[in-house]
Backbone as CSV, one residue per row, in Angstrom:
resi,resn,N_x,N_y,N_z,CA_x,CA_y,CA_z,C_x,C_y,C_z
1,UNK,-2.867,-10.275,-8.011,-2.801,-9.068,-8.820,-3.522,-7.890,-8.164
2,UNK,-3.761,-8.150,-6.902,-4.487,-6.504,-6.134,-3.966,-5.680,-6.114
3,UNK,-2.540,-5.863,-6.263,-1.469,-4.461,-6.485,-1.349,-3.668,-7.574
4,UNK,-1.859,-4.187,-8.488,-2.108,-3.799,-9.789,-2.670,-2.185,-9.925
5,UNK,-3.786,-1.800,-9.004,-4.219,-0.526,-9.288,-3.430,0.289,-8.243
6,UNK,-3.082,-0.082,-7.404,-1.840,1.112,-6.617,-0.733,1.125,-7.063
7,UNK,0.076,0.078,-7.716,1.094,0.439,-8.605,1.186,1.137,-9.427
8,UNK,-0.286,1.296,-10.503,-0.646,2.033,-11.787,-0.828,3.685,-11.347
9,UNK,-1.589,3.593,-9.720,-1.414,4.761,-9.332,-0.230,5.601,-8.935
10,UNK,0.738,4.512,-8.396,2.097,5.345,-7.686,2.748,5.666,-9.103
11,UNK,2.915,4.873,-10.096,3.102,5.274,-11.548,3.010,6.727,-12.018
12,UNK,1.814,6.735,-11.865,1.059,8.176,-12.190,1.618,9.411,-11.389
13,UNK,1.572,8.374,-10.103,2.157,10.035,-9.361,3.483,10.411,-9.760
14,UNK,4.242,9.012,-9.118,6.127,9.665,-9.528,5.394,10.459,-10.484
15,UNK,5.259,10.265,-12.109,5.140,10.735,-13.210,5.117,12.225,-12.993
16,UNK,4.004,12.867,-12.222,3.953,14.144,-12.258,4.782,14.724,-11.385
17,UNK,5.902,14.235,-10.337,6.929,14.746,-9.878,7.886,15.516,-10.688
18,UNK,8.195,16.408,-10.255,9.350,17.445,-11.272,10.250,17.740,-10.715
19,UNK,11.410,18.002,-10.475,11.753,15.881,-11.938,11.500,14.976,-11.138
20,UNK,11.786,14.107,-11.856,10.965,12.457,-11.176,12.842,11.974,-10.401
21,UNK,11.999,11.678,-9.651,12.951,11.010,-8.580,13.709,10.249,-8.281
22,UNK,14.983,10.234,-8.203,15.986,8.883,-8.180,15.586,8.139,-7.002
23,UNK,14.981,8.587,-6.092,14.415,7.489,-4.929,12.997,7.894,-4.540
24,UNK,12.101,6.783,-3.888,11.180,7.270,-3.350,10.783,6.059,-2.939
25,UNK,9.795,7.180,-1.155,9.719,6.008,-0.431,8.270,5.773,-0.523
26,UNK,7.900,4.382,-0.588,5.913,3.829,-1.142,5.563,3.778,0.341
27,UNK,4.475,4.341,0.884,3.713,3.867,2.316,2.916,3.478,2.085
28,UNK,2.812,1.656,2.270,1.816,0.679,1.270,1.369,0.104,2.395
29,UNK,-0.234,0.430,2.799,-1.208,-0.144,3.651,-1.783,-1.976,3.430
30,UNK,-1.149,-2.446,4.351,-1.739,-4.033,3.791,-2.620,-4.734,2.949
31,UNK,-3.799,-3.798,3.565,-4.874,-3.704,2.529,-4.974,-4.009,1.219
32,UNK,-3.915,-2.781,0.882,-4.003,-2.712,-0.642,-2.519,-3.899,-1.261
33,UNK,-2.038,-4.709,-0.332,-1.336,-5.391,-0.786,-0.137,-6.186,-0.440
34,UNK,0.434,-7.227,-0.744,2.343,-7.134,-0.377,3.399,-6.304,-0.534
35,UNK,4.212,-6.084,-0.063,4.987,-4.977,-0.647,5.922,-6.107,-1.375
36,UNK,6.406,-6.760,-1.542,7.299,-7.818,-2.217,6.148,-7.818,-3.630
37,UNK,4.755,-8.113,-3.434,4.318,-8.484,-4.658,4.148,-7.193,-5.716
38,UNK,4.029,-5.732,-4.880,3.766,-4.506,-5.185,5.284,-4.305,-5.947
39,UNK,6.211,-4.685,-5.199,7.596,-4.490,-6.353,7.790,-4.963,-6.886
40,UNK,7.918,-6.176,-7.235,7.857,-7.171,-8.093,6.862,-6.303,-9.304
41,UNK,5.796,-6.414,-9.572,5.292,-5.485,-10.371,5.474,-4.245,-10.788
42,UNK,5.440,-3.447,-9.710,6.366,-2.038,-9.862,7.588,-2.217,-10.968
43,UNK,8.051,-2.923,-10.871,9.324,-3.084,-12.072,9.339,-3.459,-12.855
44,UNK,8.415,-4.744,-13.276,7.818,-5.284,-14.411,6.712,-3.905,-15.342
45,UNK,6.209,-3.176,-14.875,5.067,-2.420,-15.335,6.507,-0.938,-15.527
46,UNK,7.806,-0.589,-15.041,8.693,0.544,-15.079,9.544,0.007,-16.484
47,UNK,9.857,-1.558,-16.522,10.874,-1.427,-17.447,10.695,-1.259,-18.211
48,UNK,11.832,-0.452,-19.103,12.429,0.509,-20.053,12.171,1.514,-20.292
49,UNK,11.689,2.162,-18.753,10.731,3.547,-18.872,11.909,4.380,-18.533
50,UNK,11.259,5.669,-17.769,12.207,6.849,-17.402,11.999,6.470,-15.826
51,UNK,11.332,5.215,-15.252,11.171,5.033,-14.181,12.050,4.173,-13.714
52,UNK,12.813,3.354,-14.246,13.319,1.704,-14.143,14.015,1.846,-12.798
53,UNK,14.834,2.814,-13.166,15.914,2.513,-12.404,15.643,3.513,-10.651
54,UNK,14.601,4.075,-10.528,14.709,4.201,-9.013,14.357,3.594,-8.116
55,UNK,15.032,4.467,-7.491,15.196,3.211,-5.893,14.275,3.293,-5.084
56,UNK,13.078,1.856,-4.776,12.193,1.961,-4.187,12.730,2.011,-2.351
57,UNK,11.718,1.835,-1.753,11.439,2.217,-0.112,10.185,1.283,-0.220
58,UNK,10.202,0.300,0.491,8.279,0.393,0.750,8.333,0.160,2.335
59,UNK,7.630,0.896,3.142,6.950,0.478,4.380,6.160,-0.140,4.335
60,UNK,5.519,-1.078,4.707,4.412,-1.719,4.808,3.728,-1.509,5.916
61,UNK,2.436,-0.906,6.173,1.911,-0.479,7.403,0.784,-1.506,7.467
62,UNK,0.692,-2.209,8.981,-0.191,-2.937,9.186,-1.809,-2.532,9.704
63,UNK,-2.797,-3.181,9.623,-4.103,-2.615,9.770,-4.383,-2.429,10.672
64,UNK,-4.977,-1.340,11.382,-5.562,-1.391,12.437,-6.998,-0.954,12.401
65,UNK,-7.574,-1.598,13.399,-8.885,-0.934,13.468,-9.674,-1.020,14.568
66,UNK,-11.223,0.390,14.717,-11.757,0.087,15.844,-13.114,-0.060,15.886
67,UNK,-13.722,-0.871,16.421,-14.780,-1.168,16.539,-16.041,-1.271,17.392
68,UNK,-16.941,-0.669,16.940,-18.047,-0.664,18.227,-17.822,-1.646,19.305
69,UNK,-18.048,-2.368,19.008,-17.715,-3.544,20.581,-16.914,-3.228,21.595
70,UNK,-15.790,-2.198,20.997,-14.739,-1.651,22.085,-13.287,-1.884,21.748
71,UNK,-12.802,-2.523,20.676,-11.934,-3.469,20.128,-11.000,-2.529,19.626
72,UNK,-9.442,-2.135,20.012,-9.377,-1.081,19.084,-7.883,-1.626,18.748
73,UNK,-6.907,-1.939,17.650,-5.643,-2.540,17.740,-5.560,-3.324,16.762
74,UNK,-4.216,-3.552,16.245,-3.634,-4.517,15.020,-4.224,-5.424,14.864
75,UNK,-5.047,-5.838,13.863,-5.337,-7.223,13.017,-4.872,-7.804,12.080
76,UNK,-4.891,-8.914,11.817,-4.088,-9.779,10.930,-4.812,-9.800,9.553
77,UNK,-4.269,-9.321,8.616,-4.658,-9.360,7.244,-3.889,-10.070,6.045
78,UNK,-4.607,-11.515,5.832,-3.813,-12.437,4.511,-3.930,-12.105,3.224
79,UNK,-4.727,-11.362,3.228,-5.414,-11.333,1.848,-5.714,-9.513,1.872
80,UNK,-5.381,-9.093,0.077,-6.263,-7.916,-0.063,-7.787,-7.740,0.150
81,UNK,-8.164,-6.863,1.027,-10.092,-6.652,0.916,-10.001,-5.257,1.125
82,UNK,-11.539,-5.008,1.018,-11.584,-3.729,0.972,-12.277,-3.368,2.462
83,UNK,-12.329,-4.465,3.202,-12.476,-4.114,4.444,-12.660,-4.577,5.948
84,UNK,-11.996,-4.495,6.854,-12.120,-5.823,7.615,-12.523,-5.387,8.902
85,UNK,-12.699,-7.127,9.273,-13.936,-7.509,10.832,-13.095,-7.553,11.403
86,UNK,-13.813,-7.097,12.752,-13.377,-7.474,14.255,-13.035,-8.951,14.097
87,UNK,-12.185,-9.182,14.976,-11.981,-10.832,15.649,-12.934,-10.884,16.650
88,UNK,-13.096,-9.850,17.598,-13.601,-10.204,18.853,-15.212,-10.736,18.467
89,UNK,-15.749,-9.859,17.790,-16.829,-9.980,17.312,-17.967,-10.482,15.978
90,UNK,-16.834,-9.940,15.239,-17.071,-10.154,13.691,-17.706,-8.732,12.952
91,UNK,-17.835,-7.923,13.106,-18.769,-6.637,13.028,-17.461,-5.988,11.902
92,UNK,-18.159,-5.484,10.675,-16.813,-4.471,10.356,-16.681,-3.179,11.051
93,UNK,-15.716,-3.354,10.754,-14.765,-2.273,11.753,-13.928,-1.074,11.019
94,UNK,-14.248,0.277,11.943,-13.533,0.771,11.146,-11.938,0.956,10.746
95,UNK,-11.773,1.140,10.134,-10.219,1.223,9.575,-9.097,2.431,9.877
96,UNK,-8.011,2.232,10.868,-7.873,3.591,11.081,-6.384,3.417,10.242
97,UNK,-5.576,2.302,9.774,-4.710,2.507,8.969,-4.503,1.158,8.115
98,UNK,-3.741,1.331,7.314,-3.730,0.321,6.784,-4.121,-0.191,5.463
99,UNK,-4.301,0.897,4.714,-4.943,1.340,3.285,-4.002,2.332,2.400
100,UNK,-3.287,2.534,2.933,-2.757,3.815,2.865,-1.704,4.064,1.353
101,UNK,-1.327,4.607,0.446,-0.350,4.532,-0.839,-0.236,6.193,-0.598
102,UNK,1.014,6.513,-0.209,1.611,7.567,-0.362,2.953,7.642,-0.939
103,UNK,3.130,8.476,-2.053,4.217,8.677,-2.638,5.481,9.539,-1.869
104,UNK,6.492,9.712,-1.083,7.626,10.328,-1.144,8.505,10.357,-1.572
105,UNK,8.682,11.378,-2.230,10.369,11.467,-2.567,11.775,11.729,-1.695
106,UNK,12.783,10.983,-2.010,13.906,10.600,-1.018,14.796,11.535,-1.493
């Protein structure tokens, strides 16, 4: 259920779109989730709204990050967190994508 508060957020946004959008595309940072589990919900939390019926997009952007040690490049993320380690080292690291919930409209 980590998708739970970026869904509630992309919610919110369509919402204040004028008018709300027959498509739009989600740029959903791993981080914050699956995109299969993020729609799956997304539609459960839309039906019988004024939302139901548009047509999602999700990218799913994978994490990257860099880290003092020198480490800088895609890591593997199973799970939602709010923030992740180096492999090389173990040190957290910073995050340069991979968090990301942006709303577009199509």
């Amino acid at each position: 259920m980590h998708e739970f508060g970026s869904v509630q957020k992309a919610i919110q946004d369509i919402r204040k779109m004028k008018p709300v959008p027959k498509k739009v595309k989600i740029v959903l940072g791993k981080m914050r989730g699956s995109a299969k589990a993020f729609e799956e919900m997304f539609r459960e939390y839309t039906r019988e709204t004024e939302l139901e019926c548009i047509e999602l997009k999700i990218e799913q952007v994978p994490v990257k990050i860099k880290c003092e040690c020198g480490l800088e490049g895609l890591v593997r993320v199973t799970e939602h967190v709010h923030f992740a380690r180096c492999p090389k080292c173990g040190q957290v690291a910073d995050v340069l994508q991979g968090n990301e919930l942006k709303i577009v409209s199509e």
